[in-house]
Each structure stands twice: as structure tokens, then as C-alpha cells.
ZAMARGU-4260 file (C-alpha; in steps of 0.2 Angstrom, whole numbers, plus 5000, padded with zeros to 4 digits):
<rodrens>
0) 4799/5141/4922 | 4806/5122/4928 | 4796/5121/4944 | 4807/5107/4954 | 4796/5105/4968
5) 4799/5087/4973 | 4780/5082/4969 | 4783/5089/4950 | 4799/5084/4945 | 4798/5083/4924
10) 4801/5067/4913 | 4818/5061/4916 | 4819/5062/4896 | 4814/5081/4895 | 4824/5087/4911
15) 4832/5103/4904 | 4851/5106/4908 | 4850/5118/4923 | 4842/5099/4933 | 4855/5090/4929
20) 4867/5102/4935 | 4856/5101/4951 | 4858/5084/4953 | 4876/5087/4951 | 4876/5097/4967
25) 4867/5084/4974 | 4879/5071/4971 | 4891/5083/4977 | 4883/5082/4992 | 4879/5065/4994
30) 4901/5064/4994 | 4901/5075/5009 | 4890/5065/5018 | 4897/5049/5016 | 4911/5056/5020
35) 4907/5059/5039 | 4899/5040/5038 | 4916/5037/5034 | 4927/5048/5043 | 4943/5038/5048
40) 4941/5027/5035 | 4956/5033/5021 | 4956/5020/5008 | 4935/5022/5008 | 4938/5041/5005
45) 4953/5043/4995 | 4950/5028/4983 | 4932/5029/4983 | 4924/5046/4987 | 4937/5057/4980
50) 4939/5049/4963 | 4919/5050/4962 | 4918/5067/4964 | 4931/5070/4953 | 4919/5059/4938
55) 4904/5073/4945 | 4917/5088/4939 | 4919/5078/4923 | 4900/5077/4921 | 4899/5094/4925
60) 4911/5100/4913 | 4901/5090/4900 | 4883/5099/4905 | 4888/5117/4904 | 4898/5114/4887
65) 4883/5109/4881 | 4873/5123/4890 | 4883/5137/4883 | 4873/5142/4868 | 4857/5138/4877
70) 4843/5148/4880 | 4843/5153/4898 | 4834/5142/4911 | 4824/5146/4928 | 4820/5138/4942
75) 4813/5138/4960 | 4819/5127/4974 | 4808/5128/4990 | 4823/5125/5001 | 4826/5144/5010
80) 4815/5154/5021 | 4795/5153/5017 | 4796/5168/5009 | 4810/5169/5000 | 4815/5154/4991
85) 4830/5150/4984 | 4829/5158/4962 | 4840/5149/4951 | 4846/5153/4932 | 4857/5145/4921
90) 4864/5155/4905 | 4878/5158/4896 | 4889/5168/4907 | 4883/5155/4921 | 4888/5141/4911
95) 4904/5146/4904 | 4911/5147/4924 | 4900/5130/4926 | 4913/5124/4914 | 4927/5130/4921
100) 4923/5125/4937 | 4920/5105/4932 | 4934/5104/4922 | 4947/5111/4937 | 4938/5100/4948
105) 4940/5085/4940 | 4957/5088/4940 | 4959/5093/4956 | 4948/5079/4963 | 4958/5065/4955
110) 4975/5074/4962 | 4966/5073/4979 | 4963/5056/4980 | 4981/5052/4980 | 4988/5066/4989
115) 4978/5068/5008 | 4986/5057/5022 | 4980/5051/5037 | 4989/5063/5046 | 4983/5081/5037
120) 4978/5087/5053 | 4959/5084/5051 | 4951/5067/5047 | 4950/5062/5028 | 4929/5061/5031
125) 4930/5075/5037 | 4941/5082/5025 | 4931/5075/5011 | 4915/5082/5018 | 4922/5103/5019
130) 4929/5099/5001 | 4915/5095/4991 | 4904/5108/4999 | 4916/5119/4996 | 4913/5114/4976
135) 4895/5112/4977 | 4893/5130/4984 | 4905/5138/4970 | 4891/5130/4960 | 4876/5138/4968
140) 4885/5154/4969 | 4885/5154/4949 | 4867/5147/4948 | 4861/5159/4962 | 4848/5171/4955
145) 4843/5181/4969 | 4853/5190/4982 | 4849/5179/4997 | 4852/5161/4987 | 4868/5171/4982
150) 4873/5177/5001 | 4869/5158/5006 | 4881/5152/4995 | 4893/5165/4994 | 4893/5163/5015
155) 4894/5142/5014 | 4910/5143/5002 | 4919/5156/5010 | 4915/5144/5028 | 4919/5128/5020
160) 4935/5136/5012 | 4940/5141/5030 | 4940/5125/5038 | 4951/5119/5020 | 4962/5133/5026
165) 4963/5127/5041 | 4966/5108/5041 | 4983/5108/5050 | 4975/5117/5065 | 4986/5112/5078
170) 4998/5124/5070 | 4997/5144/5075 | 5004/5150/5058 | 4989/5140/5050 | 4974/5147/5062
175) 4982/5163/5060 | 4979/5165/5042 | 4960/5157/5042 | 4956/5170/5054 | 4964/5180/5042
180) 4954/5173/5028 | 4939/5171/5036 | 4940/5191/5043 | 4942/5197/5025 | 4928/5186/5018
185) 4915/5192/5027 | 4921/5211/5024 | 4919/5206/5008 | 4900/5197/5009 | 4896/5214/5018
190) 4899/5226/5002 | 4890/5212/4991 | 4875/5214/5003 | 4875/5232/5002 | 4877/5233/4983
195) 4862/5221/4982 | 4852/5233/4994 | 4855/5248/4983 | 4852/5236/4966 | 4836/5233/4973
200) 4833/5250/4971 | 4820/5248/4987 | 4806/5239/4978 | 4807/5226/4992 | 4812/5213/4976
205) 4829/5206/4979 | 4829/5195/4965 | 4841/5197/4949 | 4826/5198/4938 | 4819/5214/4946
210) 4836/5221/4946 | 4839/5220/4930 | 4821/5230/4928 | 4828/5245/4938 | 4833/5262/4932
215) 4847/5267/4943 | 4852/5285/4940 | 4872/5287/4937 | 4876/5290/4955 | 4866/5276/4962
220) 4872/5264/4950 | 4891/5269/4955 | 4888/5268/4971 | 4883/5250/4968 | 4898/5245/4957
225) 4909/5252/4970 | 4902/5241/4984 | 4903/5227/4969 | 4923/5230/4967 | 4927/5231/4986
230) 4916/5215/4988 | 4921/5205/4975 | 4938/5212/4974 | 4939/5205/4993 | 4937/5188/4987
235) 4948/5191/4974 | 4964/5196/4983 | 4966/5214/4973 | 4975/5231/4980 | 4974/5233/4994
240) 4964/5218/5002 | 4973/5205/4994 | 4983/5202/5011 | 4974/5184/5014 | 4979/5179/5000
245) 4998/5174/5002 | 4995/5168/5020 | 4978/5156/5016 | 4986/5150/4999 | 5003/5141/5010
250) 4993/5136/5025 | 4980/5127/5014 | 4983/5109/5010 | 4988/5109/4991 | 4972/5104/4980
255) 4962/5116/4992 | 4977/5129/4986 | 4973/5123/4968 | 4955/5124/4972 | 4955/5142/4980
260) 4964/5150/4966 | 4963/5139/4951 | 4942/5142/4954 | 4937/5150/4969 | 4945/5167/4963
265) 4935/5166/4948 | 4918/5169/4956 | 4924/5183/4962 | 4926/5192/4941 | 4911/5181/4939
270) 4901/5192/4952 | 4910/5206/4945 | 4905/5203/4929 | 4885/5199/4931 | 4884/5214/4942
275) 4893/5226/4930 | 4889/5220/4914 | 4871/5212/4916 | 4863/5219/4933 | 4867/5236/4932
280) 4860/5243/4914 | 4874/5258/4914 | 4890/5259/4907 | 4901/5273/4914 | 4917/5274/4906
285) 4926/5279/4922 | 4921/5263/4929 | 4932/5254/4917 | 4947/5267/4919 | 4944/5263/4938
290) 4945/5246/4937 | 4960/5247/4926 | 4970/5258/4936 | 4965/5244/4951 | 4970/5230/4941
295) 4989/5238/4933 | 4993/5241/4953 | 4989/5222/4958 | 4997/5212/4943 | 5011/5223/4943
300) 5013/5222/4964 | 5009/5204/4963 | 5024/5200/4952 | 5035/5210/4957 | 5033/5201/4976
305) 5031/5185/4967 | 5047/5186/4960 | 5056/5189/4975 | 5049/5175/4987 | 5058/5158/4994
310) 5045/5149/4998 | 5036/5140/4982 | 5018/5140/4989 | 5021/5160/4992 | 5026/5162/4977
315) 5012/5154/4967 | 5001/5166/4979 | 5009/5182/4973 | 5008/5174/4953 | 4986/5172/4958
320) 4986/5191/4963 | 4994/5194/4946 | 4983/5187/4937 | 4969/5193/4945 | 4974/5210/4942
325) 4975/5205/4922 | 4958/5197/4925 | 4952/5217/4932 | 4960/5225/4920 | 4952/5215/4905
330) 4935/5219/4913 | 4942/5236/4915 | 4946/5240/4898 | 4927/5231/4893 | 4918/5242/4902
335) 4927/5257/4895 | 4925/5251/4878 | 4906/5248/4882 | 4903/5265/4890 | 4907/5274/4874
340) 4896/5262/4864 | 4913/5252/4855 | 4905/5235/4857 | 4917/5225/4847 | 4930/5228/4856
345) 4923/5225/4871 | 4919/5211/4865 | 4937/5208/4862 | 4941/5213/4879 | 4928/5203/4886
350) 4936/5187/4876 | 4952/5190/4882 | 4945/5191/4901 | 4936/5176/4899 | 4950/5165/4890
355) 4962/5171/4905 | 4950/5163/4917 | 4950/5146/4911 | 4968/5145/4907 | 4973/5153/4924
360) 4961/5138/4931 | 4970/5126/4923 | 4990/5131/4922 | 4990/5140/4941 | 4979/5123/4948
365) 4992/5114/4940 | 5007/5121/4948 | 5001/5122/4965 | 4998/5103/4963 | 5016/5102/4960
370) 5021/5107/4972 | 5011/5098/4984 | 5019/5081/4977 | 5035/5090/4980 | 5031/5095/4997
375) 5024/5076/5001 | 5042/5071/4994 | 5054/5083/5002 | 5045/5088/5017 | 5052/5105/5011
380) 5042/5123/5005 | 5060/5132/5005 | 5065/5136/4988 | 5083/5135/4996 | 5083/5119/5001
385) 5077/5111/4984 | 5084/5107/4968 | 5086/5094/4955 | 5071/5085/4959 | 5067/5082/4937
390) 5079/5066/4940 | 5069/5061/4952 | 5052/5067/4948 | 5050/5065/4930 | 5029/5066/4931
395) 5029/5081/4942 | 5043/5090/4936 | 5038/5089/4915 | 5021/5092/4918 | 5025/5106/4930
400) 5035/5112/4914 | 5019/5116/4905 | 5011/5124/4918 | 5027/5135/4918 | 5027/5139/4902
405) 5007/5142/4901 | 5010/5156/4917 | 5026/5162/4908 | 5014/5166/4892 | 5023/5156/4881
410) 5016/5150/4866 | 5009/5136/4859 | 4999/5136/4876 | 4983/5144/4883 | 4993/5157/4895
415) 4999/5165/4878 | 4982/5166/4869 | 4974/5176/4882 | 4988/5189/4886 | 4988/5189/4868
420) 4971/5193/4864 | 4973/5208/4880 | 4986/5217/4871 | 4976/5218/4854 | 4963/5224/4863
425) 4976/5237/4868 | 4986/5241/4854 | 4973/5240/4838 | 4959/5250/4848 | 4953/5263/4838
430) 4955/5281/4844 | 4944/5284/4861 | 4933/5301/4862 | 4945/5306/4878 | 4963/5312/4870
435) 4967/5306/4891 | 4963/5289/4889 | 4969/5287/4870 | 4985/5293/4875 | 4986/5284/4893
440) 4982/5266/4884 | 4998/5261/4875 | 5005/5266/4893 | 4995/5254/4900 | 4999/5240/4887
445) 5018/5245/4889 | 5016/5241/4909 | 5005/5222/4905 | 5019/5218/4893 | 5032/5221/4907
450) 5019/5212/4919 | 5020/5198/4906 | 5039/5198/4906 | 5041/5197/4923 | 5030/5184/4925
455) 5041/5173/4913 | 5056/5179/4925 | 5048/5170/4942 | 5044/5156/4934 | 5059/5152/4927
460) 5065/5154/4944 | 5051/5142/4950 | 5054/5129/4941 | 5073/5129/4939 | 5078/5132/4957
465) 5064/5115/4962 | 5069/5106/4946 | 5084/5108/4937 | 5101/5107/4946 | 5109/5098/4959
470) 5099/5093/4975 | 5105/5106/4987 | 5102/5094/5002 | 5107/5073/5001 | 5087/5067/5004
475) 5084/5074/4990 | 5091/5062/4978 | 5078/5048/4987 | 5060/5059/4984 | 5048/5049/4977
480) 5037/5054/4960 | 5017/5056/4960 | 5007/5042/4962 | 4995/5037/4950 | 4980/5047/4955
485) 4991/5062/4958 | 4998/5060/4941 | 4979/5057/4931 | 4975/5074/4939 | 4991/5086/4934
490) 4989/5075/4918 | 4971/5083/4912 | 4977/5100/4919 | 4992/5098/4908 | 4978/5094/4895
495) 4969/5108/4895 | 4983/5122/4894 | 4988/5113/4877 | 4971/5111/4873 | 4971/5130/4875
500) 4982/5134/4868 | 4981/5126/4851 | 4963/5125/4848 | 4960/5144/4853 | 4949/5150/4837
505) 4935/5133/4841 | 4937/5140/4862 | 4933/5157/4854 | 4917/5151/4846 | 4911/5144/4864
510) 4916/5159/4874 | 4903/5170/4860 | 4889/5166/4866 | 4894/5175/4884 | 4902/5191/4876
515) 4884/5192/4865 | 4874/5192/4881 | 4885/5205/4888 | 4891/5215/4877 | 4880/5211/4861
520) 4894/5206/4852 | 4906/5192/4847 | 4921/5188/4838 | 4913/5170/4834 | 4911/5174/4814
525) 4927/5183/4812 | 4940/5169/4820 | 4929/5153/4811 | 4933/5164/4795 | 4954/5160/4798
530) 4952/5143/4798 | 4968/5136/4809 | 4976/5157/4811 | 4968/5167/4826 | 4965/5185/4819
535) 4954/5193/4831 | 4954/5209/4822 | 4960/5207/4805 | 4972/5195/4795 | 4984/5213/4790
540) 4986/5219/4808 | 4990/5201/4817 | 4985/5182/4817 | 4992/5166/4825 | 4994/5151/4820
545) 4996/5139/4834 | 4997/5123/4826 | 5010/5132/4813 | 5019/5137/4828 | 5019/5120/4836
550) 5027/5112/4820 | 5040/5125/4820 | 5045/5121/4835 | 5047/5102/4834 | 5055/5106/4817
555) 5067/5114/4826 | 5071/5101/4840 | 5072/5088/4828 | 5082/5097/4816 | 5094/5099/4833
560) 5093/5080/4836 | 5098/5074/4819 | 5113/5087/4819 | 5118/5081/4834 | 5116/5062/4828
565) 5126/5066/4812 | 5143/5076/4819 | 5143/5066/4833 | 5135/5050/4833 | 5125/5050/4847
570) 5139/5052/4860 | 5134/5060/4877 | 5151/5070/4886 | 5149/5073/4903 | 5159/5085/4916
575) 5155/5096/4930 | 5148/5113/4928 | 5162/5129/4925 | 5165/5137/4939 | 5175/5152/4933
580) 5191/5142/4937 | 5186/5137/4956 | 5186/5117/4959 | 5179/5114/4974 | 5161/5120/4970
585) 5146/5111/4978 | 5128/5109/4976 | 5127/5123/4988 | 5134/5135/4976 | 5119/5135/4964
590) 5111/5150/4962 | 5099/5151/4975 | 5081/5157/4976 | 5087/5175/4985 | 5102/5177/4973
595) 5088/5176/4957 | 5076/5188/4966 | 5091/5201/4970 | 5089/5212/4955 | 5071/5213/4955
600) 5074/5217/4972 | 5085/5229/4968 | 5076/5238/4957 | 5059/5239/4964 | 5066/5239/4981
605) 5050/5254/4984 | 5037/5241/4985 | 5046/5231/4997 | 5049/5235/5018 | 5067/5227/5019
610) 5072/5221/5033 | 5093/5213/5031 | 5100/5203/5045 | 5119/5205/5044 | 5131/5191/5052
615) 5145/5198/5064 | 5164/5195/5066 | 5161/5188/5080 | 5145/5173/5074 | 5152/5157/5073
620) 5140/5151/5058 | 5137/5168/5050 | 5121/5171/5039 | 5113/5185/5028 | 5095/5185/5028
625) 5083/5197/5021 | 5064/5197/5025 | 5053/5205/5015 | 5036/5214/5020 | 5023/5222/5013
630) 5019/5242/5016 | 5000/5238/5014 | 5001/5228/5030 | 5010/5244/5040 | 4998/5258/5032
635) 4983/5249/5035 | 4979/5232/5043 | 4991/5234/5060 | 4984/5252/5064 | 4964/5244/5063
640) 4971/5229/5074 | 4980/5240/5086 | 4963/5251/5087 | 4952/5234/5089 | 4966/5231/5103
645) 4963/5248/5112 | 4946/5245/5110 | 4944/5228/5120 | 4953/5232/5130 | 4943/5248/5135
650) 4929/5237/5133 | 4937/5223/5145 | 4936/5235/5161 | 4917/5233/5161 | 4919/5216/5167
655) 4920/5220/5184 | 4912/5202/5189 | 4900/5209/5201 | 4881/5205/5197 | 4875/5223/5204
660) 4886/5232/5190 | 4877/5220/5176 | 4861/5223/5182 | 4866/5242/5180 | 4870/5239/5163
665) 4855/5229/5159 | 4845/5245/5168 | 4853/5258/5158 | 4852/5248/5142 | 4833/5247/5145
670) 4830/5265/5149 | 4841/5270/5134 | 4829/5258/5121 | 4811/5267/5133 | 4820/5286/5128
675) 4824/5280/5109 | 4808/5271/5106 | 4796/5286/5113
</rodrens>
């Protein structure tokens, strides 16, 4: 064990990893603080602070690469109550988010040191300080071994996020969904809480160590994955307590956006998975059908609602509940492939999950900095009042292509590779014992490739309606590009979903050291055996090959370009676009954000509660609007706010504001404590 006590720190030159990751934190830390010695000064924090902490991501990123094949290290820190100090291990699960979260921070940080204003609503210190403990505590949340360290954490990230969330406070819409946020978060940290208590199986040991030691019976150890899903799935934003997610994710400036669901989600399958899949020694296979059925319902109601939304931030929210529920039901289908003993292709599964994380880190990070360089240049969220901005925005609008592409699934980036890898684990499973399950899974796999499909649908909405066109309004044609900082961070964003995507059999290799500690086996041997083709199960039942795919491709375009420099030398025609014989059409004619939504709209018109605001003969401007709300927020969330409502005010009639009637109370509470006590 590394005993870090400050009077027995080791040799600088035989410090193990999991200290300098400490030191990391530290300088994390360090940031925040000087942030608040700083707090009105801008250029200090955003040419200064920001890009600094963005270097500490990079140094992270460059730690737990190298800490992924590693033997697992422990440590003590004397900095929680005197009797329960803070555990902390680093191993390979730990690690791999480690590295995922460095290297969308980095990003992020860079993107941020361009993008905050003086005028965010909140000073930049102070700014800067909320921001980077928000990234030091997603770090201790995955170093934590113990269950208070982790509640300390888990508690100082979902605070920190809040006051992110919450920057622009002077606006009600924004307080409104903190509170919303903040309200969900802490149901959340009370299921982790209680699944700790039953993990510790009363032995008075809350540490990860001595719950990995405990023989739950089957009933217990359900009842402690349940608490685990509700809790976890909380922070995660899955059916049906992903309400937060669509109202935090718009009020948040954009890098906390990018932050929140690029890496914050992804503690939450982190938690999932070192509860499930390392603390708990069972594997029920009706855990992983449960968690299958959960994840189907949110990425197929994520997209669906994603594809119907106006504003761009919105939209992006819906596409994180997507992916989240791919990210579930990849745990899912592990799980059920671990609880009847198939181990390689859970380790399959478990790939998949684990490549889906850090591409969803890196393309949905990516477009939600997009969009904040489009809102600092339009002023605009309204996907109706955009278009057209690629002439004007060449940085944002290309590298926002690649992120497009990587959510849409397209080859030869990383959003293809991990749905990729999910469908094989689906369709080349061998037969399960349950005839149910064996016949139900090419079901499942039909409704992720319809999931996938639509998800290629909304973004070529997203990115067509904001980029390709005509501006829809005149102040369009004057919106400024990215600056520099803005564009270093969507640049190495951009970066990593090609990276991805074309290097998946050498990003397959580092993610084996996390499916052999989970699931005791690995698909490390099998892909290093195909050289530059990914077969993941065998070279006869399928295999990509991404750099033979990326050559295709440009073979293509530059067989087009030579064509078109042959018959016709080069020359460029230009003419306005047809409009079925009409002549006087306008920028406004485009199709809109509501008219590409309409037939998704149309059909799943269930999911929605519609509510269409028809124009009169008698409105001098007439409009059609159509607002679109979610039945989850009717069934469930107004009834308990309309209960807490009764409820205070039933409470509110005991403030009568006469001392005698307190001094009852305090006589009755007293004699009530006397009766239960003897």
C-alpha cells in the first residue's frame, strides 16, 4: 500500500501512477483557487488558468494510458473524518475512465478559454473555480474506494455541476432547471447510499475491499443492483428520471454542456459497471435482460424526441439520452452473457460499451461546443432562425461535420465502430439457454439498428438546418468564426473521433485489460491477429477495415474531382435552387427545423403530448406552432410536485406567529421523544 501521508511521501523517482494522478487533482485544485484570487480578472483566467488546466487534462490523459495495464494501486489519504479516511485505488476499469476523462477535458478546457465572457452571468474566477472542481471531483469519484470518499465526491460534483448549471442565474428558466437538476441528483446519491449499506452486508466495513469479500444471497444482491440502477441511472438521465437532462443541458453554458454529457454521464456506467460487475460477486441473467429493456425504452425515446426538437442545445440533450440508453443496454446484454457463464461475448459486449463511451465523449463534447460558438455568433438557439452559417463559419461548421458523422454512426469514425461492435454482440451470439431470450435478441438488435438510423436522421437535420443553406435571417451573413482557443479544442475533439475510428483494433488492445478484470476475458489476441481488419469474432462472419474504407472513399472523391476537371474544365455554374416552377422563393422557404421533424412526428406521434396552436381568419400575422411535451412529466413529476404543494401548505398553517403555539409544539415534540424512548 502507497501510504501518502504528507511526512512519508515516496521518492519522487519511484512515485507509482495513482500519485501522480493525485497531484493532478491537486493542480486541479490549485486552478480553482486562483481562480477566486482572480475573480474579475478575464484575461488572467481565460488566457491563463483555463489553458492550464486544459495541459493538466492532457497529463492526465497521458497517466492513465499508461496505467491501463497496470497492476492495481491503493492508497490512504488522511483528509475525511478520523475514522474514516478517505481509500483510494487505481486499476484498470479506473483508468480507462481516467482517460477518457483527460482527454475530454483537455478539449473542453482549451474551448473554454476562448469561449467564457465577462458577462456569463457569474464572474470568470468564479467560473473558473466551480469548473475545475467539478473535474477534479469526477476524478475522485473514479479513484474513490470506499463508499464515503465516493458519496464525498459524488456529492461535490453533482454541487459543483449545479452552480455550472446555473451561471446565467438572473434568468428564472435557468434556476428552474438547477433546481431540477440538483433535486434529481440527490435522489440519485440517496439510492447509491442505500446500495452501499446493503453491499456492506452489515459488517460495519464500508470500504470496496470488504465488499467485494461479501456473499450476498441472490435476493440481497438484487436488491443492491436495483438501488445501483435507480442511483446511477439518476445521474445518467435514463427512463424515466432523465427529465433533467433536457432542461440542465440548455441552461448550462456550452463547455459545462460538453462537460456534463461528454464525461459527467459517464460516471454514472462507471458506477454501474464497478458495482455490477466487480462489487457484487453474482451474475443474474435477469439483471442484464433488465437493464436491456431499460436501455431500448431510453435510446429509442431519446431519439425519437431528439429528432423532433427546434432548439440545437435540446436536441443534443435528447441525442445524450440516446446514447446512454446504448451505453445500458451494452452493460445489459454483458451481464446476460456473464450470468450464463458466455464470458467472451460479454467480453465483446463489454468492448462495445466501453468504445461507446469514449467516442460518445468525444463526438457529443464536440457538438455541443459547436453550438456554443454558434450561439456566441448568432445570439440564436432556434434552429429556425439559423442557416447557412458553413460560409461563414468554416472551423465550426467542418469540424462539427465530423462530429455529425461520428453521432450519425458513419464509418470511417469512432461512432461506427462501437455500434458496430453492439450489433455483433447481437447477431453472432450463440444460442442462449432461454428459447425467450434467444428469440427476443435479434428483436432487440432490429430496434438499435432503427435506433442508429434515426440517429443518422437528426443529425442530418442538425447540421443541415445550422449549416447548409441560406441564412434565414440578414445577421447571419456577419457571424464570426471560432477563435483560436475555441478552435484548438473542437480541433483534438475532431481528433479523437477519427482517431477512433481508424485505429480501432490498437484501441481494442487498451480497453482488454478492463474487460479481463471484469469479465475474465478479452478480445485483445483475437483483433492483433487481423492486422489492419477489425474481426471481433471471426474473419468469415464479419471484419472492417477502416483504413481500406478511408481509401475508398477518397478514391472516390477524387475520381469525382478528376471527371469533373475533364468534361468540364473546371467551370463552376451557379443559379438559384428549383423551386417547382415558383420564382419568388426566399431564404424563408427552406425546409425548416419543424417541417424535417414532421414525419417523425407523425409517426411516433404516441410518445409525444401535442399541443398545435392554430392561426385564425381573423390573426393579422398568422402562425402554426406546435409544442411538444413529454407524458413522463404528466404521469409522474407534476402529481409529486402537486402533493409536495398540498403538503406545505398544510404544513404552512402551523405558523400561526404566536410564541405560546411554538412552545406547544416544542412541549408536544418533547413528550412524544420521553414516550418513544421509554
Amino acid at each position: 500500500m502507497t501510504d501518502l501521508l504528507p511526512t512519508s511521501l515516496t521518492p519522487m523517482a519511484h512515485w507509482v501512477v495513482l500519485d501522480w494522478v493525485l497531484l493532478v487533482v491537486a493542480a486541479w485544485l490549485l486552478i480553482a483557487v486562483a481562480g477566486v484570487l482572480a475573480l474579475r480578472r478575464f484575461d488572467v483566467v481565460s488566457r491563463v488558468l483555463f489553458p492550464a488546466g486544459g495541459g493538466i487534462g492532457l497529463v492526465l490523459f497521458g497517466l492513465a494510458l499508461g496505467a491501463l495495464s497496470g497492476s492495481p494501486e491503493v492508497a490512504i489519504l488522511p483528509v475525511g473524518l478520523p475514522s474514516l479516511p478517505f481509500h483510494l485505488r487505481l486499476d484498470s476499469l479506473g483508468a480507462y475512465f481516467l482517460m477518457v476523462i483527460g482527454a475530454a477535458s483537455a478539449g473542453i478546457s482549451a474551448f473554454a478559454a476562448g469561449y467564457f465572457r465577462k458577462g456569463e452571468g457569474t464572474p470568470p474566477g468564479l467560473l473558473c473555480l466551480e469548473y475545475h472542481v467539478f473535474v477534479a471531483s469526477m476524478v475522485g469519484v473514479v479513484l474513490a474506494d470506499d463508499a464515503y470518499c465516493f458519496m464525498v465526491m459524488w456529492e461535490t460534483m453533482a454541487l459543483s455541476s449545479f452552480f455550472l448549471v446555473t451561471a446565467n442565474h438572473r434568468i428564472a428558466e435557468v434556476r428552474r432547471a438547477g433546481f431540477l437538476y440538483i433535486t434529481m441528483a440527490h435522489i440519485g446519491a440517496i439510492a447509491i447510499l442505500l446500495c452501499f449499506g446493503v453491499l456492506q452486508a452489515n459488517s460495519g466495513d464500508y470500504t470496496f475491499a470488504n465488499m467485494r469479500l461479501q456473499q450476498l444471497n441472490p435476493f440481497w444482491a438484487s436488491v443492491a443492483f436495483l438501488l445501483a440502477v435507480v442511483g446511477f441511472g439518476a445521474k445518467a438521465g435514463v427512463l424515466p428520471l432523465h427529465v433533467w437532462l433536457p432542461e440542465a443541458h440548455p441552461a448550462a453554458p456550452s463547455p459545462v454542456s460538453a462537460l456534463m454529457s461528454g464525461v459527467m454521464l459517464n460516471t454514472a456506467i462507471y458506477g454501474i459497471l464497478r458495482v455490477s460487475l466487480d462489487l457484487l460477486h453474482l451474475r443474474l441473467w435477469w439483471w442484464g435482460a433488465l437493464l436491456l429493456a431499460i436501455g431500448l425504452a431510453t435510446a429509442l425515446f431519446g431519439v425519437v424526441f431528439s429528432a423532433v426538437q427546434t432548439d440545437m442545445k435540446r436536441l443534443l440533450a435528447y441525442s445524450s439520452i440516446e446514447n446512454m440508453g446504448l451505453l445500458f443496454v451494452g452493460i445489459g446484454l454483458t451481464l446476460l452473457f456473464a450470468g450464463y457463464a458466455m464470458h467472451p461475448m460479454a467480453a465483446l459486449a463489454l468492448t462495445a460499451t466501453l468504445y461507446h463511451v469514449a467516442s460518445h465523449a468525444c463526438f457529443k463534447s464536440l457538438l455541443f461546443l459547436g453550438t456554443g460558438s454558434v450561439l456566441h455568433a448568432t445570439k440564436e438557439r432556434n434552429l429556425g432562425k439559423l442557416g447557412g452559417l458553413i460560409r461563414t463559419m468554416p472551423w465550426t461548421g467542418w469540424l462539427c461535420l465530423l462530429g455529425v458523422l461520428a453521432s450519425a454512426g458513419l464509418p470511417p469514425l469512432g461512432g461506427f465502430v462501437s455500434e458496430w461492435l453492439l450489433l455483433q454482440s447481437f447477431l453472432f451470439a450463440p444460442g442462449l439457454p432461454t428459447p425467450l431470450l434467444t428469440m427476443l435478441i435479434p428483436v432487440v438488435a432490429a430496434v438499435i439498428a432503427l435506433v442508429a438510423a434515426l440517429a443518422g436522421y437528426t443529425m442530418v437535420k442538425f447540421f443541415g438546418v445550422i449549416f447548409l443553406g441560406q441564412p434565414r435571417e440578414e445577421r447571419l451573413a456577419h457571424a464570426r468564426d471560432a477563435g483560436t482557443w475555441e478552435r484548438v479544442g473542437m480541433s483534438w475533439l475532431a481528433l479523437g473521433c477519427v482517431a477512433l475510428g481508424l485505429l480501432p483494433s490498437q484501441f481494442i488492445q487498451l480497453i482488454d485489460p478492463v474487460t479481463q478484470q471484469l469479465v475474465q476475458a478479452g478480445l485483445g489476441e483475437r483483433v492483433a491477429q487481423g492486422g489492419w481488419l477489425l474481426a471481433p469474432n471471426s474473419m468469415e462472419q464479419a471484419s472492417y477495415g477502416p483504413i481500406i474504407f478511408l481509401l475508398g472513399i477518397l478514391g472516390c472523391f477524387g475520381l469525382a474531382w478528376l471527371m469533373v476537371r475533364r468534361f468540364y474544365h473546371g467551370r463552376t455554374r451557379r443559379g438559384p435552387a428549383w423551386a417547382c416552377g415558383f420564382p419568388w422563393g426566399t431564404a424563408r422557404m427552406q425546409d425548416t427545423a419543424e417541417g424535417f421533424g414532421q414525419p417523425i412526428r407523425q409517426i411516433f406521434e404516441p410518445f409525444f403530448v401535442l399541443r398545435r396552436d392554430l392561426p385564425t381568419p381573423f390573426d393579422t400575422q398568422p402562425r402554426y406552432h406546435v409544442t411538444i411535451d413529454d407524458h413522463f412529466w404528466r404521469w409522474i413529476y407534476l402529481p409529486i410536485i402537486d402533493l409536495a404543494n398540498t403538503i406545505a401548505r398544510l404544513m404552512g398553517k402551523m405558523q400561526q406567529g404566536r410564541i405560546s403555539v411554538y412552545l406547544m409544539y416544542s412541549f408536544v415534540t418533547l413528550v412524544a421523544t420521553l414516550l418513544a424512548v421509554m
